[in-house]
C-alpha positions as CSV (number, residue, x, y, z in Angstrom):
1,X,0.0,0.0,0.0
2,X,1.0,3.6,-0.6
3,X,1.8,5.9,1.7
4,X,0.0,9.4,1.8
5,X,2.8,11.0,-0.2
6,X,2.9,8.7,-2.9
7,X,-1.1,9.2,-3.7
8,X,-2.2,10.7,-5.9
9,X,-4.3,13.9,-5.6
10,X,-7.4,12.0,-6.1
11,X,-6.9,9.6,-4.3
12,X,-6.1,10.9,-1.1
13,X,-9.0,13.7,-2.2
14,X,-11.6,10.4,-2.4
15,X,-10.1,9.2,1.1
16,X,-10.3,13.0,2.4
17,X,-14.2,13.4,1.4
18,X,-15.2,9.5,2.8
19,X,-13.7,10.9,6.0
20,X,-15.0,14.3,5.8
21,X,-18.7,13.4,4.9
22,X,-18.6,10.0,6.8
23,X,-17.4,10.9,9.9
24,X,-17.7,14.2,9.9
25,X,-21.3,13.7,9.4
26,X,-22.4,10.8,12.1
27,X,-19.7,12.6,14.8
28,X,-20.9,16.2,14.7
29,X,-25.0,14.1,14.6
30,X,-24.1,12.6,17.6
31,X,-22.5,15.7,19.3
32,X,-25.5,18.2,18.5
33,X,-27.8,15.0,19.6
34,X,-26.2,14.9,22.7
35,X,-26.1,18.4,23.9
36,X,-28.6,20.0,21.8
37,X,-31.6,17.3,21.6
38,X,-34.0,18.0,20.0
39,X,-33.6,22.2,19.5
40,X,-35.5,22.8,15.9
41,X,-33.0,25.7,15.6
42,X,-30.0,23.9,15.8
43,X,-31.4,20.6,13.0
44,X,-32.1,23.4,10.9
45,X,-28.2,25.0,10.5
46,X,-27.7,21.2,11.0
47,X,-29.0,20.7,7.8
48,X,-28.3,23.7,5.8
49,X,-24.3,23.3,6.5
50,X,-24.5,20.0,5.2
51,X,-26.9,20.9,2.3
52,X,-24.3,23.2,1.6
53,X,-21.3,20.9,2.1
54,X,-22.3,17.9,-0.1
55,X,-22.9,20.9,-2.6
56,X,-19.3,21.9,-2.1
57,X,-18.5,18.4,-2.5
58,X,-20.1,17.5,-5.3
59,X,-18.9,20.2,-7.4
60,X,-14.9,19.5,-5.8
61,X,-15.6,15.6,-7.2
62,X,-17.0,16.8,-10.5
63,X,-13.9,19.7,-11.1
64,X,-11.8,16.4,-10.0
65,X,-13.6,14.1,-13.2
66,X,-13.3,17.1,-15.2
67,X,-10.0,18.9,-14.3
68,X,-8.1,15.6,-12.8
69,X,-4.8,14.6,-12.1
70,X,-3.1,13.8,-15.7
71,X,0.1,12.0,-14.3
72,X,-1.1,8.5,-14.3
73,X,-0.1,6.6,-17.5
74,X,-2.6,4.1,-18.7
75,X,-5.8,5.9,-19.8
76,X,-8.0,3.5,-17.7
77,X,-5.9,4.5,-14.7
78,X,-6.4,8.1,-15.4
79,X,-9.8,8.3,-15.9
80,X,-10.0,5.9,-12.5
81,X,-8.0,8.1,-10.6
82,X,-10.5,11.2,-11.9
83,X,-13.7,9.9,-11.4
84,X,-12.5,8.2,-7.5
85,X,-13.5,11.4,-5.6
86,X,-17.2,11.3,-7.1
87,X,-17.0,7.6,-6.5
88,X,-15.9,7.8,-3.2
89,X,-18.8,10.8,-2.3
90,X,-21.7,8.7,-3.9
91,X,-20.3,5.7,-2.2
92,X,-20.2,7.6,1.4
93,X,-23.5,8.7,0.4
94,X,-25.0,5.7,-0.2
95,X,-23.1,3.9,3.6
96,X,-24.9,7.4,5.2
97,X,-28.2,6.4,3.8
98,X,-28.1,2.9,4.5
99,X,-27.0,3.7,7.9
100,X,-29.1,6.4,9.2
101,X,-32.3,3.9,7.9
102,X,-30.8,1.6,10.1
103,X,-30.9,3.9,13.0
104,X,-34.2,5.1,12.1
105,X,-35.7,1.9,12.0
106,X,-34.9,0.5,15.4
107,X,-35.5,4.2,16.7
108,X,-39.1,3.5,15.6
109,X,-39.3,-0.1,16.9
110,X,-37.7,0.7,20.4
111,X,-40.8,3.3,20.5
112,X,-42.9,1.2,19.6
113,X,-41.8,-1.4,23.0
114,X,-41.4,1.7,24.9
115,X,-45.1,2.4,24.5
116,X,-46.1,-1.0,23.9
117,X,-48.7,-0.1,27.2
118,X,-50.7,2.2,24.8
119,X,-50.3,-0.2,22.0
120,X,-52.3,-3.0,23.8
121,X,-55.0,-4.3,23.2
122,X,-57.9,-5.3,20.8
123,X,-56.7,-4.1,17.6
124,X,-56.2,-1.3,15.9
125,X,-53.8,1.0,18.4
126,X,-51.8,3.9,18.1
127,X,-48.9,5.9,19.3
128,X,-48.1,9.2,18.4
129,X,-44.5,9.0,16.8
130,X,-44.0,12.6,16.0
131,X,-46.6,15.4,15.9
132,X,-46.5,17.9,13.3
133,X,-47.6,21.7,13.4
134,X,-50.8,22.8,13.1
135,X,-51.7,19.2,12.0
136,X,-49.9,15.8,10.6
137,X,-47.0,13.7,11.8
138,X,-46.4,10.0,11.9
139,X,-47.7,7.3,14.4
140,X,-46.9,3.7,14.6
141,X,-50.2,2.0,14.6
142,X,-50.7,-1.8,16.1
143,X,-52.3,-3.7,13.1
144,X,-51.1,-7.0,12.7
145,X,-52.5,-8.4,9.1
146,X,-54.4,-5.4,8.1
147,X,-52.8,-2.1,6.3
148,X,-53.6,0.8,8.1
149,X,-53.9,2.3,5.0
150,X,-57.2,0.5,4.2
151,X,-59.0,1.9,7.1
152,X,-61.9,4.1,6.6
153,X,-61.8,7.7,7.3
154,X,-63.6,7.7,10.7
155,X,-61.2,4.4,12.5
156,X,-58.5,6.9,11.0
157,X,-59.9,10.1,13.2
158,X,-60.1,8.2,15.9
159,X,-56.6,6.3,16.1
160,X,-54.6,9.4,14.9
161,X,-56.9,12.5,14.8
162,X,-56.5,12.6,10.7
163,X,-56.2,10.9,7.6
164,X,-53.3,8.3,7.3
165,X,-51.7,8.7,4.0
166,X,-49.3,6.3,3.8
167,X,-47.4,3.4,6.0
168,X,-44.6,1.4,5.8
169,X,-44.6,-2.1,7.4
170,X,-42.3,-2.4,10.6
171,X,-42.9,-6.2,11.9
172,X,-45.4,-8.4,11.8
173,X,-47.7,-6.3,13.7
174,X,-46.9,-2.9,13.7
175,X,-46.7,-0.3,11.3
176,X,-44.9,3.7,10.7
177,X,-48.1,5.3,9.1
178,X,-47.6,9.3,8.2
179,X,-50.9,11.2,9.0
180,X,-52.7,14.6,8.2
């Protein structure tokens, strides 16, 4: 293996940006998680840094592919070495993604236990997952066999005050359902 100073640009740009937007990303998540919660405020610059990052990135990868190191010899090998950054920030975006649904999903199902006292009982059940504002927000609603989805209008006003638009199966029994 090569050592940093033998890379080339690209390369050690592709292993910069994995780092960057890998880490980067889940480490400063889980420092604003744990001393800022849930502050609306805070998600929000949250989000528009790293809007504006993966923009930066994006357009760093693609002057990379367009602009790229020439010194490799083999043509393959150049255009390798070009396109590794973008490679490298699709791939990181991809691992994010996959990761973060992870999270998400057991987030929902260790709700879902934590409240499984409001969830019990003679089915159909609900627990408010996340309440939006003035109306809306997603619930996971105890239906084992039935889709939530095909619920008339008024068992819909009465497990989640609205209209569930759409849900997404989380076991054999329970279901994320977005409502409004």
């Amino acid at each position: 293996m090569k050592s940093w100073s033998e890379m080339y640009y690209n390369d050690r740009l592709a292993l910069c940006m994995f780092a960057f937007f890998g880490l980067g990303w889940f480490g400063s998540a889980a420092v604003l998680d744990w001393f800022y919660g849930r502050d609306l405020l805070i998600q929000l610059l949250f989000s528009l840094f790293w809007a504006f990052a993966w923009l930066c990135g994006a357009i760093v990868a693609i002057a990379a592919l367009v602009l790229g190191d020439a010194r490799p010899a083999q043509a393959q090998r150049r255009w390798l070495s070009r396109s590794l950054p973008l490679l490298s920030l699709m791939g990181t975006a991809l691992l994010l993604w996959g990761i973060s649904s992870l999270i998400s999903d057991r987030a929902r199902l260790s709700f879902a236990e934590a409240n499984n006292h409001v969830l019990e009982g003679p089915p159909p059940k609900a627990a408010i997952y996340s309440q939006g504002i003035p109306d809306g927000g997603t619930a996971i609603i105890r239906s084992p066999g039935r889709d939530p989805e095909s619920f008339d209008g008024n068992t819909s006003y009465q497990l989640v005050g609205g209209n569930i638009r759409s849900c997404e199966r989380m076991n054999a029994r329970d279901w994320f359902c977005i409502f409004g």
